[in-house]
C-alpha positions in Angstrom: 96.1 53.7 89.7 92.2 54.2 88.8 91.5 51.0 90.5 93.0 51.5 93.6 91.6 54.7 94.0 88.2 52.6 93.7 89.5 50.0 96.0 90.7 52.7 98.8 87.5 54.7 98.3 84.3 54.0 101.0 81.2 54.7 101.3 80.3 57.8 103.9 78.4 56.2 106.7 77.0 59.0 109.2 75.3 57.7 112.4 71.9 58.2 112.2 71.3 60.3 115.1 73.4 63.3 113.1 72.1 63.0 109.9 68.8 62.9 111.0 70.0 66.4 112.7 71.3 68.0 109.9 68.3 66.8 107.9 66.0 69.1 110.8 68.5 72.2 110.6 68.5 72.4 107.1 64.7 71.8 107.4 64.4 74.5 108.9 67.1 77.2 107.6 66.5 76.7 103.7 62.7 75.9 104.2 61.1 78.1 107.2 60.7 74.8 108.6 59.4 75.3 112.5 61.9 73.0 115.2 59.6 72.8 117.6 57.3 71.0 115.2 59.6 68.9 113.1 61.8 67.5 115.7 59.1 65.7 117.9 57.6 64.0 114.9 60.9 63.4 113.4 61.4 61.9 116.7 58.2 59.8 117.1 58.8 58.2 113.9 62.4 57.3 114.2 64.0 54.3 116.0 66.6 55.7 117.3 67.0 55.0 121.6 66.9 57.8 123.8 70.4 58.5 123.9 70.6 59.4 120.4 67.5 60.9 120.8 68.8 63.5 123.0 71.6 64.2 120.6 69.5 65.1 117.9 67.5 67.3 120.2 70.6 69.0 121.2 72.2 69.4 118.5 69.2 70.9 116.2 67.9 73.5 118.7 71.2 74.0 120.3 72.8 74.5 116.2 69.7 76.6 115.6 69.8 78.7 118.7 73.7 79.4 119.0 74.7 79.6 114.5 75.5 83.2 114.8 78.1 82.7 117.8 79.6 80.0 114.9 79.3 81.8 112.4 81.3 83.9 113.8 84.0 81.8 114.5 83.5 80.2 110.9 83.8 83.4 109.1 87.1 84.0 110.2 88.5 80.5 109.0 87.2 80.7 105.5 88.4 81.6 102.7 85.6 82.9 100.8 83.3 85.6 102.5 80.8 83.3 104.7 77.7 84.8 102.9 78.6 83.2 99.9 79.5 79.6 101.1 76.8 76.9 99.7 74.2 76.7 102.3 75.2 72.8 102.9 78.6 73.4 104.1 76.9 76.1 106.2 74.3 73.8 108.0 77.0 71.0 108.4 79.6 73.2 110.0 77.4 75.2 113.0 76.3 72.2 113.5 80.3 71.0 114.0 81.0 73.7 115.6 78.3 73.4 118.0 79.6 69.7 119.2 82.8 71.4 119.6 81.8 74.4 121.5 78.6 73.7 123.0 78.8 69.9 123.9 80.8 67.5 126.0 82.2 65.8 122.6 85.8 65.1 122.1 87.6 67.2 119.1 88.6 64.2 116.8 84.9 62.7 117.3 83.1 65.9 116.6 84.7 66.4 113.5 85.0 62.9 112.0 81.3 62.5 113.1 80.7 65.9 111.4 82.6 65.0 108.3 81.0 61.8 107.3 77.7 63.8 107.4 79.0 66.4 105.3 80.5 63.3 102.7 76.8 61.9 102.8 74.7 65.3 102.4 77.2 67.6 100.5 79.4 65.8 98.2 83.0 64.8 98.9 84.8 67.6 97.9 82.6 70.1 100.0 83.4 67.4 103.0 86.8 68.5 102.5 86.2 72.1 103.2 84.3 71.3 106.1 87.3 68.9 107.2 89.4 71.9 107.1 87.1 74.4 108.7 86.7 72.4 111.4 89.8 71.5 112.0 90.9 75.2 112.1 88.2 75.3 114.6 90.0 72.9 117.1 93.1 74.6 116.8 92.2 77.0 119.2 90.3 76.5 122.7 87.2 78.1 122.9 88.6 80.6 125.3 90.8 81.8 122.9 88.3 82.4 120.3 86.4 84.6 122.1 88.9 86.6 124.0 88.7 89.4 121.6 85.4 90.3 122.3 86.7 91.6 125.6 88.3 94.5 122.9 84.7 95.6 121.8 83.1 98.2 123.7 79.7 98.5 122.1 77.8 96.4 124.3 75.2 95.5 121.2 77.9 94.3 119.0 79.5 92.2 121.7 76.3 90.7 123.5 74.9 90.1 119.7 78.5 87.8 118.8 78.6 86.2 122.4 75.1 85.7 123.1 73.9 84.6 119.4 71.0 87.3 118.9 70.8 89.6 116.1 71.6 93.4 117.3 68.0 94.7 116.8 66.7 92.4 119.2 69.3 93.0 121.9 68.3 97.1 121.4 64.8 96.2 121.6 65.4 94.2 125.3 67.4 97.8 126.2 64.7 100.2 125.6 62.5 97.8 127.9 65.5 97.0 130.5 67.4 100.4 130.5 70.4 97.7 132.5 73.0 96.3 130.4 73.3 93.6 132.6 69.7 92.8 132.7 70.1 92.6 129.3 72.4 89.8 129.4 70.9 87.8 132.0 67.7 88.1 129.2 69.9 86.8 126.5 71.7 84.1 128.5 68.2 82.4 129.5 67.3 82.4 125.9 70.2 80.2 125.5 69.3 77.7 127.9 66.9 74.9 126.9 63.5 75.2 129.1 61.9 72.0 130.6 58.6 71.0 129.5 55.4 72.5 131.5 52.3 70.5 132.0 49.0 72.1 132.6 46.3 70.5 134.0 42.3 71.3 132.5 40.2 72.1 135.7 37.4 69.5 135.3 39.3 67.1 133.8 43.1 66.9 135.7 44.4 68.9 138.4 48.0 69.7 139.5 48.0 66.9 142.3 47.4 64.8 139.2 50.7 66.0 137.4 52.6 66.0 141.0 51.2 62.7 141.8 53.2 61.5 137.9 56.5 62.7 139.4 56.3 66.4 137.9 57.3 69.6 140.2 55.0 72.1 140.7 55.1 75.4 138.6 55.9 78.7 141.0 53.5 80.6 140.3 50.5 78.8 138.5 48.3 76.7 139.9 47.5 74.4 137.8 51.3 73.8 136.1 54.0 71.2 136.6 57.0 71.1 135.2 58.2 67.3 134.2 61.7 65.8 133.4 60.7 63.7 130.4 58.2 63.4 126.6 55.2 64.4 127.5 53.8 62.7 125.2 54.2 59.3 127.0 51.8 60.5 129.5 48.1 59.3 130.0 47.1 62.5 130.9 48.2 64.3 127.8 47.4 61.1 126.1 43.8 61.0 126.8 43.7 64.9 126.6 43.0 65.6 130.6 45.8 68.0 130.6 48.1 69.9 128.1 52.0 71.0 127.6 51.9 74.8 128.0 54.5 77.1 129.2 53.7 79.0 133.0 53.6 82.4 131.5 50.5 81.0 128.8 49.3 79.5 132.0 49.1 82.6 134.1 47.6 84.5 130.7 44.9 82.7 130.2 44.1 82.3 134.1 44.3 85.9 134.6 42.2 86.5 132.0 39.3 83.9 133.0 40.0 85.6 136.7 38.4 89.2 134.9 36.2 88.0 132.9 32.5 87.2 133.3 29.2 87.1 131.8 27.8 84.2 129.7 30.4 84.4 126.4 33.8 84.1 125.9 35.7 84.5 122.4 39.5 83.3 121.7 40.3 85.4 118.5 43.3 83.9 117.8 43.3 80.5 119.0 45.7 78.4 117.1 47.2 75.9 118.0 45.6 76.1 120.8 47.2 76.1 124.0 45.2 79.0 126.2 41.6 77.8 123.9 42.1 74.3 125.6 42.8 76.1 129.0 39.8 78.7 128.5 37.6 76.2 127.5 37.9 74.2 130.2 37.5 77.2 133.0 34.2 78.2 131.0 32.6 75.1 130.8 33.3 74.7 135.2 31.3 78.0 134.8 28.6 77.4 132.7 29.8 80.0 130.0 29.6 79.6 126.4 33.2 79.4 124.9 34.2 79.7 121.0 37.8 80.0 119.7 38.5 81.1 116.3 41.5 80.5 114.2 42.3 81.5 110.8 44.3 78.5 109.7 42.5 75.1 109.2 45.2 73.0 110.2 45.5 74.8 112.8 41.5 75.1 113.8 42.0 71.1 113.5 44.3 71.5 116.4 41.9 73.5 118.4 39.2 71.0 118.1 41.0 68.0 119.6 41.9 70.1 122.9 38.6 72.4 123.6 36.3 69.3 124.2 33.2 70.3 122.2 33.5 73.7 122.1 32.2 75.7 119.3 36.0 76.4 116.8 35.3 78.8 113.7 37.7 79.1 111.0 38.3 82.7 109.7 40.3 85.6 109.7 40.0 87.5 113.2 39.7 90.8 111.6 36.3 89.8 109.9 34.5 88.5 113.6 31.8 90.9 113.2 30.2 88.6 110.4 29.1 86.3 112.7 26.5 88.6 113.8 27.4 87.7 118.0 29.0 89.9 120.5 31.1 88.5 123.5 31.0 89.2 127.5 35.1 88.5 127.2 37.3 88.3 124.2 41.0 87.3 124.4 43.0 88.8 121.6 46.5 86.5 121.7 47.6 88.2 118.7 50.3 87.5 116.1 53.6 88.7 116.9 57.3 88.5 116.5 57.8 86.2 119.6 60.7 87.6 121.3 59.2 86.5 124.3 59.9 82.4 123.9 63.2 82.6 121.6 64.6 79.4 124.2 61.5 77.2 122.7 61.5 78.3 119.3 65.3 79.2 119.0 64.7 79.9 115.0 62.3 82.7 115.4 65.3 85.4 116.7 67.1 84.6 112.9 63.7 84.4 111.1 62.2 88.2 112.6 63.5 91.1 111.4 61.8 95.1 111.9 59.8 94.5 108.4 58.1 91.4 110.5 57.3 94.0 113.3 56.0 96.9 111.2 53.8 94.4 109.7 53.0 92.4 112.7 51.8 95.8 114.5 49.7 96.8 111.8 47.9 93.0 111.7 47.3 93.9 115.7 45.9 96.8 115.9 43.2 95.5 113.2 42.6 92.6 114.9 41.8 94.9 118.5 39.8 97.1 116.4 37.7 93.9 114.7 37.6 92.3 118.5 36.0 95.5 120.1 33.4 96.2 117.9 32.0 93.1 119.2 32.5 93.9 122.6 28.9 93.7 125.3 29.2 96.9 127.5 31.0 96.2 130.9 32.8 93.0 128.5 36.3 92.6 129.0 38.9 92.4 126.4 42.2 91.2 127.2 45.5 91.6 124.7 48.4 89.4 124.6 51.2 88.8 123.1 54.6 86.3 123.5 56.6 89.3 123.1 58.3 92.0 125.2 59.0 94.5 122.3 58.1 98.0 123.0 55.7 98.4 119.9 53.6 95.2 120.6 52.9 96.2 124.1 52.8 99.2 125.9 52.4 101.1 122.3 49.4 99.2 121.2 47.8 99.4 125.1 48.2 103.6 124.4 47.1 103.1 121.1 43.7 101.4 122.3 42.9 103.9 124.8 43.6 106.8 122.7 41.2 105.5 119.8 38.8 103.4 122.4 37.5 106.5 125.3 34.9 103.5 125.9 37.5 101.1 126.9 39.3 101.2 130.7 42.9 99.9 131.3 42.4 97.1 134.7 45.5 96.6 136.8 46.4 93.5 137.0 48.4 94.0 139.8 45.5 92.6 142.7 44.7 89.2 140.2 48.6 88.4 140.3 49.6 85.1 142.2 51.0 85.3 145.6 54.9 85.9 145.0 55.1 87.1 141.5 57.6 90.4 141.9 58.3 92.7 138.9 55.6 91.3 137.0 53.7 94.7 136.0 54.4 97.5 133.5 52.0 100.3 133.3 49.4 97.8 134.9 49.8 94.8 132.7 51.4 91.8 133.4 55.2 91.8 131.5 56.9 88.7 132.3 60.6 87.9 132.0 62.5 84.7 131.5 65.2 85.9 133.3 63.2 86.7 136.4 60.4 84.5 136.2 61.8 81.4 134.7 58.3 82.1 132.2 57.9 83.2 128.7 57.6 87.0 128.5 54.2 86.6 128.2 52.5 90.4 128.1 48.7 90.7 128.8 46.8 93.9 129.2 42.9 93.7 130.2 40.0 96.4 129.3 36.9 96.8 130.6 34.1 98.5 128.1 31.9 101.1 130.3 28.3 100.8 129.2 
C-alpha cells in the first residue's frame, strides 16, 4: 500500500510565471518588500516571454491592490478565523482568488494553477486547504458574493469591502471630497492599473522626442508622454535623455521651476529622484546652481545617475543648515503616507495606518522649519506631498504661516496649464486621480518678504 502511495505520488510542478508571483506578494506582505521595485527587476532577470510577463505583473499588483476585497470573501469560507491562517495559505489564496475574480481565467485553471503553487511553496497538506477554499470560492459567481453588501448602509464599511481600502483612508478622501460618490470614483481609479509616463529633460529630450517613439501626449504637461510598453527598452530612458515620472510629479516640479528664481535651487528631499532629475535639468537651461539632498545613500546613488553633474549631498534634511549655504528656491517633497499614488504602489494603502501619519506630520513640519531657515529673502519655498490627506496639506500650509509671518502663500492658480479645472485648494495645486487622470500630487509655494 506504502509503495503505491509512492508510485501515485508527483512532484508539484507550478508554472513559472505564478510562482515567481507568489514569491513577489509574499515579498512584499511578510517583508515590507516595495512592488514597484521588486517586480521590474524580478522581471529583467527572468526568462519568462511577455505573455507570462504580464501575468505576473497582474497578478502581484492586482493580488496586492484588491487582498482585502478577498479576504473578505476568504474569511467567510474558513474555518478558522482568517487572522490566524498561516501567512502562506494567505498569500496563495488572494492570489487565487484574484484569477478568479479579477481575471479572464477559467475556474478549473485558476485553481489547479493555484494549487500546484500552494503544493510547491506551502506543503501538501496546506495545498489541501487552499484546494478547498478555492473551490468554495467557485461555487458561487462573483455576483453573488457580493450582493450582500447592497444590505450595508454605512457607506465606509461598504466602499472599504468593495473597493479594497482600509476605512481610515476612505474617511480621510470624505473630509476632502464632502461627496460620497466622489469618493468612490477616488477609490475605483486606485484600482485601476495607470500606464507608464515618460518625461522628457529640457536640454536633453523633448516631448516631440517621446511622441516621435509612438507615446501619446500627457494632457496637461508639457513635457510628458504616456507610452504603451517597458520603458526601460527605450534609448531615451536608456541613455538617460528622459525619465519615467507620473504627470502630477511633472506638473510639481514645473510649477515650481515656473516660481522660482535667483541663482540656487535646493531639492531637500530628493530620493529617488524623479522631480531632482527634472529640476536639474530646468536649472542648468538657466544657468542656476542646483543641489538635491537625500538622506538615504542608496537612494542619493539614484539621484546621481539622473541630475547630470549636479551637486547630491547625503544627509538628513532636518540638519541643512550645516552646510553653511542658503537657497533662492527650496522644494520640500516631503515624506508622507502616499495616499495620493495607491494605483502605482498598491501596498502602501495596507502598509499606512494613523500612527504613520502622526509621525509622518511631525517629520514635515521639521523638515519646513530646517528648509526655511535657509531661505534668501524674496526665496521661494515650495511644499509637496503625494498625498491628499487633510493633515499633510492644507494643515501644514496653516501651520507654516501661522509660525512663519515672513513667509506669503502664492496662488498657484495663474502658473496652472491651460485646461486644468478643479486643480486648486486654498491656492495650492490638489490634484485628483479621478479628475485628472494624475497622482494627487499637492504643492503649496511661499515667497519669503525681505
Amino acid at each position: 500500500m506504502v509503495e503505491a502511495r509512492r508510485n501515485t505520488f508527483k512532484s508539484p510542478k507550478p508554472d513559472a510565471s505564478r510562482l515567481l508571483a507568489f514569491d513577489l506578494i509574499s515579498e512584499v506582505n511578510r517583508n515590507n518588500g516595495y512592488s514597484n521595485l521588486l517586480l521590474p527587476q524580478a522581471l529583467t532577470e527572468s526568462s519568462l516571454e511577455e505573455r507570462d510577463r504580464n501575468l505576473v505583473t497582474e497578478l502581484v499588483y492586482g493580488t496586492i491592490r484588491m487582498q482585502g476585497k478577498h479576504d473578505w470573501i476568504l474569511s467567510q469560507i474558513s474555518d478558522r478565523p482568517w487572522s490566524e491562517v498561516d501567512e502562506g495559505i494567505v498569500d496563495v489564496a488572494r492570489m487565487g482568488v484574484h484569477q478568479l475574480h479579477e481575471m479572464r481565467i477559467p475556474d478549473h485553471a485558476a485553481v489547479a494553477a493555484t494549487v500546484e503553487v500552494a503544493r510547491k511553496r506551502v506543503g501538501e497538506s496546506k495545498a489541501s486547504f487552499v484546494n478547498a477554499l478555492l473551490r468554495n470560492v467557485t461555487r458561487k459567481s462573483m455576483q453573488e458574493w457580493f450582493a450582500p453588501l447592497e444590505d450595508i448602509k454605512e457607506p465606509i464599511e461598504r466602499m472599504a469591502i468593495q473597493y479594497s481600502h482600509p476605512e481610515w483612508i476612505i474617511s480621510a478622501y470624505y473630509d476632502l471630497l464632502k461627496d460620497w460618490d466622489q469618493v468612490e470614483l477616488a477609490l475605483a481609479i486606485n484600482n485601476v492599473p495607470a500606464l507608464p509616463t515618460l518625461v522628457a529633460w529640457p536640454g536633453y529630450s523633448s516631448q516631440a522626442d517621446l511622441i516621435a517613439i509612438g507615446a501619446e501626449p500627457t494632457k496637461f504637461s508639457a513635457l510628458g508622454a504616456r507610452w504603451k510598453g517597458n520603458p526601460g527598452n527605450l534609448e531615451l530612458i536608456r541613455h538617460r535623455l528622459a525619465g519615467v515620472q507620473d504627470e502630477g510629479s511633472q506638473l510639481v516640479a514645473t510649477l515650481f521651476a515656473s516660481f522660482a528664481g535667483g541663482g540656487k535651487w535646493l531639492d531637500l528631499c530628493a530620493g529617488p529622484g524623479g522631480k531632482a532629475a527634472l529640476l536639474a535639468a530646468i536649472a542648468r537651461e538657466r544657468s542656476i546652481d542646483f543641489t538635491a539632498n537625500e538622506i538615504s545613500t542608496p537612494r542619493a546613488q539614484l539621484v546621481k545617475r539622473v541630475v547630470h553633474g549636479a551637486r547630491v549631498w547625503i544627509g538628513d534634511g532636518r540638519d541643512i543648515a550645516s552646510h553653511n549655504e542658503k537657497f533662492d528656491a527650496i522644494l520640500i517633497d516631503a515624506p508622507c503616507t502616499g495616499l495620493g499614488a495607491l494605483r502605482r504602489r498598491p501596498e502602501v494603502r495596507w502598509r499606512r495606518n494613523l500612527q504613520d501619519l502622526r509621525e509622518l506630520t511631525a517629520l514635515q513640519r521639521e523638515l519646513i522649519e530646517s528648509a526655511v531657515s535657509i531661505l534668501e529673502p524674496h526665496a521661494v519655498l515650495g511644499y509637496a506631498t503625494c498625498s491628499p490627506h487633510l493633515a499633510e496639506t492644507t494643515v501644514q500650509v496653516n501651520d507654516i504661516l501661522k509660525k512663519h509671518p515672513e513667509l506669503e502663500l502664492l496662488d498657484i492658480t495663474p502658473n496652472l496649464p491651460s485646461g486644468l479645472e478643479g486643480a486648486v485648494r486654498g491656492g495650492a495645486l490638489a490634484l485628483w486621480t479621478h479628475k485628472h487622470g494624475t497622482d494627487a500630487m499637492f504643492l503649496a509655494i511661499f515667497v519669503k518678504r525681505a
